[in-house]
Residue frames as qw, qx, qy, qz and C-alpha x, y, z in Angstrom:
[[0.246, 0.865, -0.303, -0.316, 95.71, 67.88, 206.57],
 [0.939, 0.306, 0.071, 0.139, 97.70, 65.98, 203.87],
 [0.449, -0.648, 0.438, 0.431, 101.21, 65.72, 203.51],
 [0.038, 0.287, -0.807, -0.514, 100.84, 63.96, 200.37],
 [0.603, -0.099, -0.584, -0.534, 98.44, 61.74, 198.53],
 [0.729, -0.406, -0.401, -0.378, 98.05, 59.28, 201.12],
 [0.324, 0.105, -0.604, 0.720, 100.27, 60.82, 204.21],
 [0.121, -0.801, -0.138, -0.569, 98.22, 62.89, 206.36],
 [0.162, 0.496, -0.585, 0.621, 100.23, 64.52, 209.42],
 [0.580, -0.572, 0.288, -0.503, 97.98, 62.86, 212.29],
 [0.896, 0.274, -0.349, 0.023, 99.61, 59.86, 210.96],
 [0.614, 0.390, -0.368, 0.579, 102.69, 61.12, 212.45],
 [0.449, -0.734, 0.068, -0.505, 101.42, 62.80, 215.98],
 [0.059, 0.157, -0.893, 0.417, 102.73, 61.85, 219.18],
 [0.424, -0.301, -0.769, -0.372, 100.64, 59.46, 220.32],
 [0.211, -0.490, -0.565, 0.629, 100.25, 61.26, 223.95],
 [0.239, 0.773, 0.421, 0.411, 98.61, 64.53, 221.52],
 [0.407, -0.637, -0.049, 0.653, 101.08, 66.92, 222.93],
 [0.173, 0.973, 0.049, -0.143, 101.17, 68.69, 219.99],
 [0.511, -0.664, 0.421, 0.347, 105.21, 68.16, 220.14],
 [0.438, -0.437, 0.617, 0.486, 106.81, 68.88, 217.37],
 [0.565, 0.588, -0.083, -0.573, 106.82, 68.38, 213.33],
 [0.859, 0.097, 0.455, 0.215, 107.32, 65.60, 210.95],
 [0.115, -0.589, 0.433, 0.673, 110.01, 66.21, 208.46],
 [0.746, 0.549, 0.070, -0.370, 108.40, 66.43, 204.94],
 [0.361, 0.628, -0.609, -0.324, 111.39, 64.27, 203.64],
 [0.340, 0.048, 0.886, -0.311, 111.01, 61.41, 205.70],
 [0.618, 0.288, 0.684, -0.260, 107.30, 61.32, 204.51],
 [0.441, 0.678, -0.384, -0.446, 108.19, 61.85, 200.68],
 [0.236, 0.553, -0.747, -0.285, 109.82, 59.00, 200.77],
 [0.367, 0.222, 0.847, -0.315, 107.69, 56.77, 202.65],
 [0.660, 0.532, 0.311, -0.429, 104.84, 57.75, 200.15],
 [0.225, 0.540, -0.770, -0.255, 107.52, 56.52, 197.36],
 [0.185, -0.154, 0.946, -0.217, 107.07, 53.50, 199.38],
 [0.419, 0.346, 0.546, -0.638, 103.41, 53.36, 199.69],
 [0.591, 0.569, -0.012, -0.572, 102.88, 53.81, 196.01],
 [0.310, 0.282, -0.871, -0.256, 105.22, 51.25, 194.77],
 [0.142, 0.057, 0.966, -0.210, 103.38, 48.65, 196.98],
 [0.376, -0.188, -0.278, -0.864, 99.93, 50.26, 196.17],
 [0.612, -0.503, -0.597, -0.129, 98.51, 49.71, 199.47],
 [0.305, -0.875, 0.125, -0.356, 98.24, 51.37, 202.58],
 [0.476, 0.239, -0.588, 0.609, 101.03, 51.44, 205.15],
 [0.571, -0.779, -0.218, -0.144, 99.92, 51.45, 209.09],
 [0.212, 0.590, -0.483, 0.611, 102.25, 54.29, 210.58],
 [0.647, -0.533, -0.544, 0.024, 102.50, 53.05, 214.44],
 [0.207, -0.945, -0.209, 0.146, 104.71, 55.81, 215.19],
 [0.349, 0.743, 0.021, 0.570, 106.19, 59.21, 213.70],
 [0.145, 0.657, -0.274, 0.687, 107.00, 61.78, 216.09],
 [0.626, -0.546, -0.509, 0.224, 107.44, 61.64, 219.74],
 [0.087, -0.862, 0.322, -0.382, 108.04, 64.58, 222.49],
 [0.088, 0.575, -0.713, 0.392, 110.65, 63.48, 225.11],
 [0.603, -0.136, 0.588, -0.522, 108.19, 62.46, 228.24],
 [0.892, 0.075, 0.273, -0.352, 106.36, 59.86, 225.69],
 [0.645, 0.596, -0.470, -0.089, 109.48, 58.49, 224.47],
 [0.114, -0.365, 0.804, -0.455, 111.14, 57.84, 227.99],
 [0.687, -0.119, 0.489, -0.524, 107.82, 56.22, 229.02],
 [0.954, 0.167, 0.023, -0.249, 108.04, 53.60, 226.44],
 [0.808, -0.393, 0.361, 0.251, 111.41, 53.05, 227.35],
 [0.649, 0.682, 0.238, 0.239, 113.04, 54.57, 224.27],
 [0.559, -0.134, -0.090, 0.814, 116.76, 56.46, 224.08],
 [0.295, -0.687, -0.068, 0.660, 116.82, 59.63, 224.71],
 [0.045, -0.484, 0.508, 0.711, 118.54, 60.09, 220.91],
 [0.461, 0.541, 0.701, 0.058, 115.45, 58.40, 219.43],
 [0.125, -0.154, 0.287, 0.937, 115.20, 60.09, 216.16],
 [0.181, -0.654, -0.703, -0.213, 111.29, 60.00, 216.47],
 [0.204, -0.745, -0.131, 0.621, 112.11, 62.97, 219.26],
 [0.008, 0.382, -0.369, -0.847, 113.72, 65.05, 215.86],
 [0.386, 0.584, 0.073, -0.710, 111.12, 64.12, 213.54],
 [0.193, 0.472, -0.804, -0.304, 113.37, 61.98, 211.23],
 [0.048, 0.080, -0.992, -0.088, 112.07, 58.48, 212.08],
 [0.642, -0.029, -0.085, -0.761, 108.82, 56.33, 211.54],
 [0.202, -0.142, 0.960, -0.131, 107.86, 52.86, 212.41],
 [0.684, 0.042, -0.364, -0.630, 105.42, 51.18, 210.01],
 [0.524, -0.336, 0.749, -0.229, 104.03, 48.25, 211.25],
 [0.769, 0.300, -0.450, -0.340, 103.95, 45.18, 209.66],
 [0.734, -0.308, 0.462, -0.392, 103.59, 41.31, 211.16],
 [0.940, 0.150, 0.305, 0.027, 103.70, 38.85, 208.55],
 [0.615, -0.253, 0.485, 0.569, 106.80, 37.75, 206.70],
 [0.435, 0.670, 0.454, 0.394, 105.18, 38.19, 203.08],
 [0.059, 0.934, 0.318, 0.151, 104.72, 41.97, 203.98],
 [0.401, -0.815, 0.188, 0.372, 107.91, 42.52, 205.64],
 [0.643, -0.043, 0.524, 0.557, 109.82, 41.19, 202.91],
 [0.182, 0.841, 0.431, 0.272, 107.47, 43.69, 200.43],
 [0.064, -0.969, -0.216, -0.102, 108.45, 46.27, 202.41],
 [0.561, -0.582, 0.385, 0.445, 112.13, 45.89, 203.04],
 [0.511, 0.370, 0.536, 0.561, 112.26, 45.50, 198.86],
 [0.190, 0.833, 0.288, 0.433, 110.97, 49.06, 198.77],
 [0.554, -0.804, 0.030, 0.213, 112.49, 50.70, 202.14],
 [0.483, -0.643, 0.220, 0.551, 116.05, 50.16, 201.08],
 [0.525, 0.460, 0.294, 0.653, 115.74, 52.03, 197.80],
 [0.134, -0.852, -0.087, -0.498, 114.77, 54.92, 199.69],
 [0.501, -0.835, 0.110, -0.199, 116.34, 54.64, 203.32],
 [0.384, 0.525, -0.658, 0.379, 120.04, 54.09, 204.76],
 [0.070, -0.199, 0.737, -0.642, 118.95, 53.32, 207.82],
 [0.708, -0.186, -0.472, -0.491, 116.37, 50.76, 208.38],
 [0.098, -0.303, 0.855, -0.410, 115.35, 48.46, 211.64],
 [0.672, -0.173, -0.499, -0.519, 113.26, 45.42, 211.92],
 [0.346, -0.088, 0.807, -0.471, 111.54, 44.33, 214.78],
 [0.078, 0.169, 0.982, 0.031, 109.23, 41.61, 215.01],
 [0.219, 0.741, 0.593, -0.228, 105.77, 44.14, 214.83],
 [0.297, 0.911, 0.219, -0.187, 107.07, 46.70, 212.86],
 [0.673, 0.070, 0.047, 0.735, 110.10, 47.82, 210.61],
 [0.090, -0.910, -0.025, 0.404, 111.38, 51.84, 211.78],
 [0.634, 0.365, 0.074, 0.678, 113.29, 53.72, 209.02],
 [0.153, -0.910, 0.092, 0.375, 114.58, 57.33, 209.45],
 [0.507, 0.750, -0.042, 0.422, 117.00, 60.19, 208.02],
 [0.423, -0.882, 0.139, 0.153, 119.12, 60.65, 210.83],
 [0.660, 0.667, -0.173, 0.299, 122.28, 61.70, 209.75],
 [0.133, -0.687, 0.623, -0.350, 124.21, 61.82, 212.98],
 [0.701, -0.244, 0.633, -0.221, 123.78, 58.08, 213.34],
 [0.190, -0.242, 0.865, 0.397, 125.57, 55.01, 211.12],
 [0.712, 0.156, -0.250, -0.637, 123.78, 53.87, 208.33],
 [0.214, 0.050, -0.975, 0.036, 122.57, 49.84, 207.83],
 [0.696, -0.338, -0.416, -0.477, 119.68, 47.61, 208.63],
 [0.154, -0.377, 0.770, -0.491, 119.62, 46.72, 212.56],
 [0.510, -0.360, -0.765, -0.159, 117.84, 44.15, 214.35],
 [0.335, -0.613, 0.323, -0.638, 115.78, 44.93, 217.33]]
């Protein structure tokens, strides 16, 4: 099932297929904002999570991937991160970049800004 032109929600599944939970259709509005300026696909590495498979990869507790709010696209090379940080922070307050992937989200109970992991 689509979320959008080129979202569809298994994109966004925990990746243990519990079933846990829903992606929040603003989150992926704005990613597909994203997606369409760059006009190329985006590899989601992960959208929702239920508790148990968040703990197991060693993730807080207040991960906003547990509410629904956050996504981690992945991306490796410099070129592409840079691409995608040019489009991310017209759309997100809250942005992090790790070395395999940059995570954005809408959590509003948590400071805005661009972290490093």
């Amino acid at each position: 099932m689509y979320l959008t032109e080129h979202c569809n929600r298994q994109q966004f599944d925990c990746p243990c297929v519990c079933g846990s939970g829903t992606i929040m259709q603003n989150i992926v509005l704005k990613l597909e904002e994203g997606r369409v300026a760059i006009n190329r696909p985006m590899n989601i590495n992960s959208g929702i999570r239920c508790l148990e498979h968040n703990r197991s990869i060693g993730s807080s507790d207040t991960s906003s991937h547990i509410k629904g709010i956050a996504v981690d696209v992945g991306c490796t090379f410099m070129s592409d991160r840079l691409e995608l940080m040019s489009e991310f922070v017209k759309h997100f307050k809250r942005i992090g970049i790790h070395k395999e992937f940059i995570h954005v989200d809408i959590d509003i109970d948590k400071r805005n800004g661009i972290f490093v992991y």
